[in-house]
C-alpha positions as CSV (number, residue, x, y, z in Angstrom):
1,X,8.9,-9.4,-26.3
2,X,8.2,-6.0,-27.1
3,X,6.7,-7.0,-30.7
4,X,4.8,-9.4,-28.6
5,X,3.1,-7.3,-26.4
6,X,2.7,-4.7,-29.6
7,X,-0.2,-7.4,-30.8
8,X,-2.2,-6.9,-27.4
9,X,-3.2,-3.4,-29.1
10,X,-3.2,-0.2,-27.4
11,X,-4.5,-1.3,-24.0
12,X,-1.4,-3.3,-23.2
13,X,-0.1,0.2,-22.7
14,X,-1.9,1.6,-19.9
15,X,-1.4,-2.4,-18.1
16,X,2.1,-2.0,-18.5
17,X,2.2,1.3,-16.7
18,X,-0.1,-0.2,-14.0
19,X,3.0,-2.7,-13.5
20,X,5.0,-0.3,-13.6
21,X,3.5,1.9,-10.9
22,X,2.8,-0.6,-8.9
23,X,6.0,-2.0,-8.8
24,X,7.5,1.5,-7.6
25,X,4.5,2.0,-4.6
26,X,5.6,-1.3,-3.6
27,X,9.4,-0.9,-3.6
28,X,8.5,2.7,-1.8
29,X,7.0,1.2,1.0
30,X,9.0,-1.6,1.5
31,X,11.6,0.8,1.5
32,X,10.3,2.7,4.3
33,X,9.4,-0.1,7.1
34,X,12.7,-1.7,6.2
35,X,14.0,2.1,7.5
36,X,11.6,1.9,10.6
37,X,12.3,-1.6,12.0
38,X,15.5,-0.4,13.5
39,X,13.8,3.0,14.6
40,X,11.1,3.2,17.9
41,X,12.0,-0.6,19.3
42,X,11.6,-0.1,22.6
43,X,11.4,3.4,23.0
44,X,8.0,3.5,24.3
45,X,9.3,1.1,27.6
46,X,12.2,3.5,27.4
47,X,10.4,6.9,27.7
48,X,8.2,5.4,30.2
49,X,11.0,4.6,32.6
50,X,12.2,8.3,31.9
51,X,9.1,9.7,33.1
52,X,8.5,7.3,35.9
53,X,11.9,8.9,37.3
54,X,10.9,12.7,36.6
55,X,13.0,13.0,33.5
56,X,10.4,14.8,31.3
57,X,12.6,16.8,29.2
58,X,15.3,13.8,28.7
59,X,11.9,11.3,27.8
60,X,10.6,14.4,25.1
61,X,13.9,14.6,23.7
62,X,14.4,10.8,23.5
63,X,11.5,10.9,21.6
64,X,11.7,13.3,19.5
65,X,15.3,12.0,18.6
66,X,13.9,8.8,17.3
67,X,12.5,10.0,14.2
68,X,9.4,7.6,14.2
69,X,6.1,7.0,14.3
70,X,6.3,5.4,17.9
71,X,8.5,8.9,18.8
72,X,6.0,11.3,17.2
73,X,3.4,10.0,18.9
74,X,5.2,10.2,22.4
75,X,5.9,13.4,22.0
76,X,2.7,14.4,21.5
77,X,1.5,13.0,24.5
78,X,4.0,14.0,26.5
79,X,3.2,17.7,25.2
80,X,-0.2,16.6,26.5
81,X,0.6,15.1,29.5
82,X,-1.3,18.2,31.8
83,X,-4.6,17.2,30.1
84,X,-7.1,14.7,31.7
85,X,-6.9,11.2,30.7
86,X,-9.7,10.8,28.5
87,X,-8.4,14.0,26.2
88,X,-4.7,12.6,26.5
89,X,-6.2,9.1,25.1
90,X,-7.9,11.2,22.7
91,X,-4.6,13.0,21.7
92,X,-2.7,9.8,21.4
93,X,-5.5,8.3,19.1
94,X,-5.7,11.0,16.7
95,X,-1.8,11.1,16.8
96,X,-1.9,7.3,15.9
97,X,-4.4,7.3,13.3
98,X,-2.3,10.1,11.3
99,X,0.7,7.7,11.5
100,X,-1.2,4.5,10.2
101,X,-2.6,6.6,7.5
102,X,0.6,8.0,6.8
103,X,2.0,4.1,6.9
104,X,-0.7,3.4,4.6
105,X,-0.4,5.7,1.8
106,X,-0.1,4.5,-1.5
107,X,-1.2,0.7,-0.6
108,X,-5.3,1.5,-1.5
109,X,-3.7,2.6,-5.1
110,X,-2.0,-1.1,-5.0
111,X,-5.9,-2.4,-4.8
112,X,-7.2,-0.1,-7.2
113,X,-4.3,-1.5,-9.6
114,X,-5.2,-4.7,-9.2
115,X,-8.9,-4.0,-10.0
116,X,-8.4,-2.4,-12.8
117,X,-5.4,-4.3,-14.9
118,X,-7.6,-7.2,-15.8
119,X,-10.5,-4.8,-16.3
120,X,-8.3,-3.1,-19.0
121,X,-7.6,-6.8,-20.4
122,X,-11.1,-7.4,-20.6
123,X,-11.8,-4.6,-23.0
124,X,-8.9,-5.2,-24.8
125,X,-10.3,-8.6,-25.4
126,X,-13.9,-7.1,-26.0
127,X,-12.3,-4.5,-28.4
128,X,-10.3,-7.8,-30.1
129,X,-13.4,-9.4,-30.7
130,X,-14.9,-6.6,-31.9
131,X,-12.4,-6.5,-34.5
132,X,-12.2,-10.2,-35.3
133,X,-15.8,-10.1,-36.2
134,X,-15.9,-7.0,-38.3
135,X,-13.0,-8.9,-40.6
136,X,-15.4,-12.0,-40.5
137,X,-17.8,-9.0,-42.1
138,X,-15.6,-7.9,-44.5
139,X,-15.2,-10.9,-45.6
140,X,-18.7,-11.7,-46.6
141,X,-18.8,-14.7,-44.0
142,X,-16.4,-16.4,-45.6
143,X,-14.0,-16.9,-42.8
144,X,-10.6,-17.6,-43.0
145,X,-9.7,-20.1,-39.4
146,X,-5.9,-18.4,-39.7
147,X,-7.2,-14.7,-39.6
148,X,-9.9,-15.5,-37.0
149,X,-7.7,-17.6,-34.8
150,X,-4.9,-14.8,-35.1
151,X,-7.4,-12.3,-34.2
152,X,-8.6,-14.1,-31.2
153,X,-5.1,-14.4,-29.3
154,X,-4.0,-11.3,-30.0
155,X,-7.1,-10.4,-28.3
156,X,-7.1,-12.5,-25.2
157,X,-3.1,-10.9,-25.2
158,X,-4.9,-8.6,-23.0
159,X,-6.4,-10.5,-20.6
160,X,-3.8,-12.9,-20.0
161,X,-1.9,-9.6,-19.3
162,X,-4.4,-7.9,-17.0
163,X,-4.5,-11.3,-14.6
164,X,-0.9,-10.8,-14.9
165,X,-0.2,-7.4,-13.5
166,X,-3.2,-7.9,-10.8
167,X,-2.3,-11.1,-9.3
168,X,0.9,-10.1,-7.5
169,X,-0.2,-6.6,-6.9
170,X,-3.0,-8.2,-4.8
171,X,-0.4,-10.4,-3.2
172,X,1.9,-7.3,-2.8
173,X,-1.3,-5.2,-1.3
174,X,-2.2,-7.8,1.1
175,X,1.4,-8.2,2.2
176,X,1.6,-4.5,2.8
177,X,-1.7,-4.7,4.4
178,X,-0.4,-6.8,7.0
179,X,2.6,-4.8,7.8
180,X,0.4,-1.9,8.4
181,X,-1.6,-3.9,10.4
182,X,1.7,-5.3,12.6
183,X,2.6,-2.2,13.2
184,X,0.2,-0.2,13.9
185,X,-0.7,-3.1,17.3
186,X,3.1,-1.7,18.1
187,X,1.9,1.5,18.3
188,X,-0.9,0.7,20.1
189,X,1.0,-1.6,22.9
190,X,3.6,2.0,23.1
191,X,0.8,3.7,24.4
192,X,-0.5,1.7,26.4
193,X,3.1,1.6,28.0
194,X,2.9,5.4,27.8
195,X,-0.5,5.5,29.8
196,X,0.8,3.3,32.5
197,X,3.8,5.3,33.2
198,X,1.3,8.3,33.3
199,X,-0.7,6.9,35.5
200,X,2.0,6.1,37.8
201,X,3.4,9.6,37.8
């Protein structure tokens, strides 16, 4: 295999560490919301009920205990819980934005890996051709159909790569995409639950 991909040229070098980068952003985050689906169920529904009985201190500490994104951003709005509505909206906004973006980190490099792995093929291919035809050159025209034909797959080694690498990382981004995305309307239904309870108070 390796003397295989050796024919692709130098390019197959950068493409191979795209995989291989990819591959670790994607294990990373899997990683990380496999840790989280156990962590914050419910807690929002919880802390709610805390604060609708005057437990303030037991809700904080509840959250804070959690060690998730749901219970970061409750304890920021419980911190802020004195304000006025519309700056405690603004509070748990801001505070959800950071986690999603935090959630997020690594998955636009999983795009810009699958952008630019075939891109990388491509001018390996261009920089095989290139090659092939300067031979053809050297040759005086007289071409030889093995040499040219050998020239041409080890150039389009590149390509077939690129396409490759980017075709599951685009799969892989747009699964993580949608993770993000399912979890961040969790975050969002939380605080809604938080408001209520607030309101209540």
């Amino acid at each position: 295999m390796f003397e295989f991909l050796s024919k692709g040229g130098a390019l197959v070098v950068p493409i191979l560490f795209c995989s291989v980068l990819a591959l670790a952003i994607f294990s990373e985050r899997i990683i990380r919301f496999a840790r989280m689906r156990s962590r914050g169920a419910g807690l929002a529904e919880k802390v709610a009920g805390l604060l609708l009985n005057g437990s303030e201190q037991e809700a904080l500490k509840s959250a804070g205990e959690s060690d998730s994104p749901m219970g970061r951003i409750l304890v920021q709005a419980i911190d802020a819980g004195n304000l006025d509505r519309e700056m405690l909206e603004t509070v748990i906004v801001n505070t959800t934005d950071e986690e999603v973006r935090s959630l997020s980190s690594g998955i636009q490099a999983l795009a810009t890996i699958g952008n630019i792995a075939p891109l990388l093929g491509l001018l390996g291919t261009v920089i095989g051709m290139i090659k092939a035809f300067m031979v053809i050159q050297q040759m005086g025209g007289k071409v030889n159909a093995a040499v040219l034909a050998g020239g041409i797959w080890e150039a389009m080694l590149t390509t077939a790569l690129g396409l490759a690498v980017a075709l599951p990382v685009m799969v892989a981004h747009s699964y993580l995409t949608a993770r993000v995305d399912k979890y961040e309307a969790r975050l969002q239904n939380g605080s809604v639950v938080f408001m209520k309870a607030i309101t209540r108070k």
